[in-house]
C-alpha atoms as one frame of an Amber mdcrd trajectory, in Angstrom:
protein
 127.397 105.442 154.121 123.772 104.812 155.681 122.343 108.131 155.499 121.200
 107.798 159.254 124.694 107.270 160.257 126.025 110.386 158.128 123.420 112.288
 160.102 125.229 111.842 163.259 128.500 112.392 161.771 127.160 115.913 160.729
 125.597 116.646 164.246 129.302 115.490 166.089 130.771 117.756 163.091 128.289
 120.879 163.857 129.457 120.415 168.105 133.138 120.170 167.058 132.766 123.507
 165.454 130.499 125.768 168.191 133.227 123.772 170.894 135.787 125.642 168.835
 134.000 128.679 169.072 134.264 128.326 172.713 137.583 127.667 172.653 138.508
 130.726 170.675 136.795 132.706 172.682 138.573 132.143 176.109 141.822 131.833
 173.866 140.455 135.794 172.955 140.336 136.641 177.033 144.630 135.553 176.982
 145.448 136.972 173.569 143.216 139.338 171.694 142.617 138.293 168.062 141.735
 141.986 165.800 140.223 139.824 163.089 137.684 138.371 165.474 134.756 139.784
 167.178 134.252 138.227 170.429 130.582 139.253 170.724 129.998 137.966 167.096
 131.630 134.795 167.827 129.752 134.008 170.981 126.726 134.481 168.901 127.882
 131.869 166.531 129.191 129.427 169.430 125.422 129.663 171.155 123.614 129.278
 168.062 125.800 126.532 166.242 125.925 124.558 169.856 122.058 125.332 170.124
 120.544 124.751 166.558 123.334 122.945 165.418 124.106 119.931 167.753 121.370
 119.731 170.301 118.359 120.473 167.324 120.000 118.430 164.981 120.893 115.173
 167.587 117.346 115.561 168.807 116.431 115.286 165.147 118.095 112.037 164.043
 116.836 110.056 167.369 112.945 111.353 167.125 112.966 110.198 163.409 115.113
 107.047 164.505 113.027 105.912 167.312 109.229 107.760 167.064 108.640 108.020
 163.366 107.618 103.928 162.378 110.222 102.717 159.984 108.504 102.579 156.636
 107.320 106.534 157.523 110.789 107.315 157.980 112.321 106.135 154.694 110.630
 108.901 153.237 112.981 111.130 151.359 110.912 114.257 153.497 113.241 113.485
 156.176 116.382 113.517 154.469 115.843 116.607 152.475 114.341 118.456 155.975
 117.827 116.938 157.796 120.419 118.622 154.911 118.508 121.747 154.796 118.497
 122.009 158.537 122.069 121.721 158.286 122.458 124.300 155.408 121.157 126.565
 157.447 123.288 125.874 160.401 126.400 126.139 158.030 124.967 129.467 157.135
 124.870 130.306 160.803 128.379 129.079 161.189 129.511 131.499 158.574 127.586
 134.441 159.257 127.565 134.493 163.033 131.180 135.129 163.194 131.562 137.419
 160.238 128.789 140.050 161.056 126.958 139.177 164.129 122.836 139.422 164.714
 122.762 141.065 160.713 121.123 140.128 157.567 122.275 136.754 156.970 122.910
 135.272 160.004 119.271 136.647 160.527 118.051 135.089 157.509 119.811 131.362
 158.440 118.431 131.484 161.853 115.061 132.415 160.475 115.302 129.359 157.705
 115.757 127.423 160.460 112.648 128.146 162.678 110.686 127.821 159.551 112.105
 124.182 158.875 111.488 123.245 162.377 108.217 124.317 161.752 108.109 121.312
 158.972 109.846 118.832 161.916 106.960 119.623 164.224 104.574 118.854 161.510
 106.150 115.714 160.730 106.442 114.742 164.019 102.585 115.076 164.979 101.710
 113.452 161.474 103.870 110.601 161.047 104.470 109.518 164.948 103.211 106.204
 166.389  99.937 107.424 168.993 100.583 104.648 171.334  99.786 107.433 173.903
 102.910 105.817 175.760 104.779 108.083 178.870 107.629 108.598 175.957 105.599
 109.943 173.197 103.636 112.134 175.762 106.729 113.701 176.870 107.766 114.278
 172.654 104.449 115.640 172.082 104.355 118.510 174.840 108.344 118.962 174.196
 107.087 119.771 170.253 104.818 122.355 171.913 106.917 123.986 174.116 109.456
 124.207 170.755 106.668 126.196 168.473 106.079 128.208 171.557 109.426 129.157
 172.444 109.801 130.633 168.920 107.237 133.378 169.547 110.048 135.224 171.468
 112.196 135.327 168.514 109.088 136.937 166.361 108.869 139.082 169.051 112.195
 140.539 168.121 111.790 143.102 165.276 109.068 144.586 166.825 110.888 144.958
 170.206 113.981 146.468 167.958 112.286 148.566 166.028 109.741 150.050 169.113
 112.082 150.452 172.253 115.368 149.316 171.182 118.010 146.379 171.708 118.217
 147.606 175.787 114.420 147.396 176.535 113.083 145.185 178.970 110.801 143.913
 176.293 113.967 142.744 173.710 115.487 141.361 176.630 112.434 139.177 178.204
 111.811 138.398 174.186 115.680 136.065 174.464 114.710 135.004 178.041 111.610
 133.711 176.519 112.519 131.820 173.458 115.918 130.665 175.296 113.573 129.074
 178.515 111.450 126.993 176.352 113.958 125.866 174.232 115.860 124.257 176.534
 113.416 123.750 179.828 110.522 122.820 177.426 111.963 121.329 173.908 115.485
 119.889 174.284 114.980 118.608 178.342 111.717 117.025 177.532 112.626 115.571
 174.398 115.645 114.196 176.076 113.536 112.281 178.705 111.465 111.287 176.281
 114.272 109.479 174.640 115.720 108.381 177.152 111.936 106.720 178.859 112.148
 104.725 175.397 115.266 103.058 176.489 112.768 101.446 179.131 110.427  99.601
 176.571 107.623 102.172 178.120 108.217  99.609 181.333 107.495 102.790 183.325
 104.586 103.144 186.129 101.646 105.379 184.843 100.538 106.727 188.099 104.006
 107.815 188.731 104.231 109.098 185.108 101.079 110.768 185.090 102.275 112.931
 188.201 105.903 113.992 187.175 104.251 114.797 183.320 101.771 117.335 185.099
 104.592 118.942 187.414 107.319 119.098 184.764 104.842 120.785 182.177 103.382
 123.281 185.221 107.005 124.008 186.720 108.227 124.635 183.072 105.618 127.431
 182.426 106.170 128.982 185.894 109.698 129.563 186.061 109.185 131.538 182.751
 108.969 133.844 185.623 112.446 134.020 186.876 114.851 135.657 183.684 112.128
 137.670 183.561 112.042 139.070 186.727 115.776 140.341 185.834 113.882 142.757
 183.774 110.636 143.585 185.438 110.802 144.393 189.428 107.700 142.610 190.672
 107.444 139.806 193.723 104.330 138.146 192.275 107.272 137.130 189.864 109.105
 135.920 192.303 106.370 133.950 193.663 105.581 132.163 191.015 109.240 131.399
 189.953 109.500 130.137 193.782 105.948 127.977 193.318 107.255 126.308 190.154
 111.206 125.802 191.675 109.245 123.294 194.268 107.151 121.868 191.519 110.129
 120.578 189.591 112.046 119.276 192.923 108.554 117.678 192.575 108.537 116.495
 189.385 112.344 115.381 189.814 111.222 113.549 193.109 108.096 111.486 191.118
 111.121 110.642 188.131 113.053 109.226 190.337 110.078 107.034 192.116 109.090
 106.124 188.573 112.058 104.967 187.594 113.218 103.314 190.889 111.849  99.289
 189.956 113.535  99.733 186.598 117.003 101.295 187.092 118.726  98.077 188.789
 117.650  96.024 185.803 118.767  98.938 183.469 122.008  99.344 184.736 122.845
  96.115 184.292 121.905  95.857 180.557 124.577  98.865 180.696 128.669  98.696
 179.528 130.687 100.589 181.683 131.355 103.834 179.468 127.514 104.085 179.091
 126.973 103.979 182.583 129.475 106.873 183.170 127.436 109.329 180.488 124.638
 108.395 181.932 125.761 109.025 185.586 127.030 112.719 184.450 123.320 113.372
 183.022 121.446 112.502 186.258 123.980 114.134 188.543 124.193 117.379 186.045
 120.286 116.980 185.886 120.454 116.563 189.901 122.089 119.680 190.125 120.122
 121.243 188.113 117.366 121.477 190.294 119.456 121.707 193.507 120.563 125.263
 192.028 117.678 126.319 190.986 115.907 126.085 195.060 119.203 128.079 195.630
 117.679 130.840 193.601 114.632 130.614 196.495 117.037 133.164 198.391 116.380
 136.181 196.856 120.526 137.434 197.215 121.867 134.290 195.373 118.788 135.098
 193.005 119.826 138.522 192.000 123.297 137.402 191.683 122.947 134.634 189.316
 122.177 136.661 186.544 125.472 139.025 187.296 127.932 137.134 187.426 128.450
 135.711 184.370 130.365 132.338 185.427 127.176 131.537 187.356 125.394 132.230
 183.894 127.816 130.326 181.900 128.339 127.450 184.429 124.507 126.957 184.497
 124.419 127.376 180.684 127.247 124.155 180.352 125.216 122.231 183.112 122.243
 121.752 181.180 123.434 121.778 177.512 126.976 119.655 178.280 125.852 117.690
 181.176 122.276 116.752 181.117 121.172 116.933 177.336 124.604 115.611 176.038
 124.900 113.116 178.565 121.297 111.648 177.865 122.220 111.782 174.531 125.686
 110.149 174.252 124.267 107.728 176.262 121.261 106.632 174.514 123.785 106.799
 171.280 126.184 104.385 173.054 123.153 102.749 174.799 122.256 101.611 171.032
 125.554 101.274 169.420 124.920 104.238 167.240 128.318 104.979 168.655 130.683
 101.804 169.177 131.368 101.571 173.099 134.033  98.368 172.103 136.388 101.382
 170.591 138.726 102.295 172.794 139.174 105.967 170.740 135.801 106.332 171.861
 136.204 105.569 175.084 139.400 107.805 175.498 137.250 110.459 173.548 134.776
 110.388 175.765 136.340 110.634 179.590 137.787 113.164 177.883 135.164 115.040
 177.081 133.529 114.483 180.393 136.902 115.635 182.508 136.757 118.457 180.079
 133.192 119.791 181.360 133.283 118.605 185.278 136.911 120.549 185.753 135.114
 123.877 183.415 132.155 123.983 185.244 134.061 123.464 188.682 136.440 126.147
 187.500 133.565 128.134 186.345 131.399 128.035 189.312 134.361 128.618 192.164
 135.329 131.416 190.127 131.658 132.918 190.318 131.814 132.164 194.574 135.363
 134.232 194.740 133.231 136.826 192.786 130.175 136.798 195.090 132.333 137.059
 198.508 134.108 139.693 196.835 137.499 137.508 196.388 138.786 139.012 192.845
 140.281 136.205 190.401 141.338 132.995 191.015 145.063 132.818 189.932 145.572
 131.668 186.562 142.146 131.104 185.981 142.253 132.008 182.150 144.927 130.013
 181.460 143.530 126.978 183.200 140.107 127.291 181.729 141.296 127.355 178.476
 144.139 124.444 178.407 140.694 122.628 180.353 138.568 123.739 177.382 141.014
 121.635 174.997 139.888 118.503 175.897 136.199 119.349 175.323 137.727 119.516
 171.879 140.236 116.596 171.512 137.295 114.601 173.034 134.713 115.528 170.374
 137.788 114.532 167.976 138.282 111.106 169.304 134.834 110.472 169.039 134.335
 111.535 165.338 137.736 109.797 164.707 135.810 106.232 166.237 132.558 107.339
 164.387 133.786 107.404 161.224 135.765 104.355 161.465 132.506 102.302 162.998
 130.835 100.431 160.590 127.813  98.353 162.224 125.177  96.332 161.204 123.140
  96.989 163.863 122.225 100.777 163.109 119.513 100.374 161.077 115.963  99.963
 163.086
């Protein structure tokens, strides 16, 4: 099997596993399982979902489309890839056995260390054709190394003022922000503004680069103003909300001349994933200027189907969107197989009816409404297809043999 392709067999495995997390863990909320530890396991669905698919997905595609061929073959990238994944195994193990303790520690540690080695790679072996794309990959490799100063933040915090202080807490908030506003989302568009041949208009480019970088540092400000009562906080989390609207406004322009001509290089199932990513990516920003009104503000942080729904928005709708669609996009994934295709409107009718679920059931809680009826029981029969889809589509992946997925 071409290693590349083996790659992304492991990454679909590694999200098949941290979906079934997920679905044990709402399975837990209808009928309580005294072998499993829900906290434990929501440790290991975050982290395997996290570390495992998004890191690892992110991986394969930087080395497939930034590192130049012959730099590639190297066996470097191989050996960092299974490593990687040992340690995610590790995590997968651990996690659910014994929580934030000494091994699961140790994995998640190994694999800040290896990333580490990625980001080295990355700066040393990538093409410096100074292109919108590789601009984007650059900061995005930035905003990773920074992100993991909150997690070496950690012990100290612990071991000072405790798992409860403010400190610990902003420490998560930290790390967790720039991981996924700074490293996954603007490694994403960086993959996905190298579907456009780099046809993209500088000017334009140059202006949404500076607002997404400035609007990523300032709403830093927001999780932790959960933990810290100061309005300058606010402020600044309000200043960099409009910057991204911004920034999403200048994406848009930038992409305007291209996306007719885009589309129609597109297949139909392509076109859906990468209709969910804009819309999720849409939203994204439309609920963050919600957070502008400082009651919705306090209360997306307490009810934790607002937190969740948010959570699924940008990890299941705009990073795996862009990223099954610049899979299909290159047939890295076969779009002619109709398991796919079933695999895949499942998946995606999996995560809109969740996250509707997920968010109405956070509105009955803010106007004081109690539970929707049945609302475990739907979520989790809703939760299966997230699964079955992720099945169908390792079912079509390892039955897809195709010439055309080497570069």
């Amino acid at each position: 099997m071409n290693s590349q392709k083996a790659w992304i067999l492991c990454c679909f495995f590694n999200f098949l596993i941290a979906c079934v997390f997920g679905l044990l863990m709402r399975f837990m909320y209808l009928f309580p399982l005294d072998f499993l530890n829900y906290s434990f396991l929501l440790h290991a669905h975050s982290h395997v979902a996290m570390l495992g698919w998004v890191y690892m997905i992110v991986y394969v595609l930087v080395v497939h489309f930034f590192i130049p061929k012959e730099k590639s073959q190297k066996p470097i990238y191989n050996r960092l890839f299974w490593l990687t994944e040992f340690s995610v195994i590790g995590m997968m193990i651990a996690f659910p056995i014994q929580g934030y303790a000494l091994f699961s520690i140790v994995f998640s540690t190994m694999h800040i260390l290896l990333s580490y080695v990625f980001c080295r790679l990355v700066w040393k072996d990538c093409l410096r054709d100074k292109s919108p794309s590789q601009r984007l990959l650059s900061v995005s490799v930035l905003f990773m190394v920074l992100s993991t100063l909150g997690v070496w933040c950690l012990g100290p915090a612990v071991s000072t003022l405790g798992k409860q202080s403010a400190f610990y807490q902003i420490a998560i908030q930290f790390f967790l922000h720039f991981q996924f506003n700074g490293w996954f989302i603007l490694a994403i568009l960086a993959l996905f503004l190298k579907q456009f041949q780099n046809k993209i208009d500088e000017v334009k480019f140059k202006k949404f680069y500076f607002l997404m970088v400035v609007s990523t540092l300032l709403t830093v400000c927001f999780p932790v103003r959960w933990f810290i009562e100061n309005d300058i906080l606010s402020y600044i989390n309000i200043c960099g909300v409009i910057i991204q609207l911004c920034a999403f406004i200048y994406f848009y322009k930038m992409l305007q001349p291209q996306i007719n001509h885009f589309k129609n290089s597109l297949d139909k199932i392509t076109k859906m994933v990468y209709g969910l990513a804009l819309c999720s990516f849409f939203l994204k920003v439309g609920i963050q200027l919600l957070t502008l009104f400082p009651n919705l503000a306090e209360v997306s942080h307490q009810i934790r189907n607002f937190v969740i729904g948010f959570i699924h928005l940008t990890t299941l709708g705009i990073i795996t969107g862009f990223l099954f669609g610049i899979l299909l996009q290159n047939k890295m994934l076969s779009a002619d197989s109709s398991i796919l295709k079933i695999g895949v409107k499942c998946f995606i009718s999996g995560y809109v009816f969740t996250e509707v679920l997920l968010f109405l059931q956070g509105w009955f809680f803010f106007f004081g409404e109690g539970a929707i009826p049945g609302y475990f029981q739907s979520i989790l029969i809703l939760s299966i297809l997230l699964v079955l889809g992720l099945v169908l589509i390792m079912a079509s992946l390892v039955n897809f043999h195709s010439n055309n997925f080497n570069k």
